[in-house]
Steps between C-alpha positions, in 0.01 A plus 500: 500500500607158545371523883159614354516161290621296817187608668291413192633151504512434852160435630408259251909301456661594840356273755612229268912609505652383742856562532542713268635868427385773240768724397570769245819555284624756296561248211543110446849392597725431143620165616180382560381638125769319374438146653143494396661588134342855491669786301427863436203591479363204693478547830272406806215676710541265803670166579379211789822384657462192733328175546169485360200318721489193307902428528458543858515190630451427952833587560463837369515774792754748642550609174619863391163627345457493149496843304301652229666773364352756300707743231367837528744609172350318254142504644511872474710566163196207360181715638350789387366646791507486911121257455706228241810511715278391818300220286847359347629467857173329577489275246886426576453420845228237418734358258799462719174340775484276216844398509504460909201253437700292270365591160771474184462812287305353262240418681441862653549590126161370419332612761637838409378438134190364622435749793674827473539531113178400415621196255245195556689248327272460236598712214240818527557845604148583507464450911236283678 
């Protein structure tokens, strides 16, 4: 399932990693939970680990690549069905794209309002 999301996400945000590995887990490590102050039932769907684009400065290079790990645990105990699981992966894998382009989490917040979630920022429900 998660490969079937890769593939979703690839054409249009691949080209643009480079340097960079995709890989699944079973579940988020507990130390790392822990340092970014999360407890039970908190948990993660993915995590960037490495130096975004924007921090990068012209000495950057022969770097281990940067990883964006996805948590196939709490992805699929979260979903209802095989469809949801492969759309939550999707929209994790942009998010964690997000991350390797330098945005802070609030920023891809509100584009997730904005975007994903339908919320416009301006107080109605009612849709365009």
């Amino acid at each position: 399932m998660a490969e079937e999301a890769i593939e979703q996400v690839w054409p249009q945000y691949g080209r643009e990693l480079q340097n960079v590995e995709v890989v699944v887990a079973d579940e988020p490590p507990p130390e790392t939970l822990r340092e970014m102050g999360m407890t039970p039932p908190e948990t993660l769907y993915g995590l960037y680990d490495g130096v975004p684009l924007n921090e990068r400065g012209w000495d950057y290079g022969n770097a281990l690549p940067d990883v964006i790990s996805i948590f196939r645990g709490p992805i699929v105990r979260d979903c209802a069905d095989e469809d949801e699981i492969v759309q939550e992966v999707s929209y994790t894998i942009v998010h964690e794209f997000a991350h390797y382009v330098g945005m802070t989490e609030e920023e891809i917040q509100e584009i997730e309002d904005r975007f994903w979630y339908g919320d416009d920022g301006e107080g109605d429900d009612d849709g365009p």
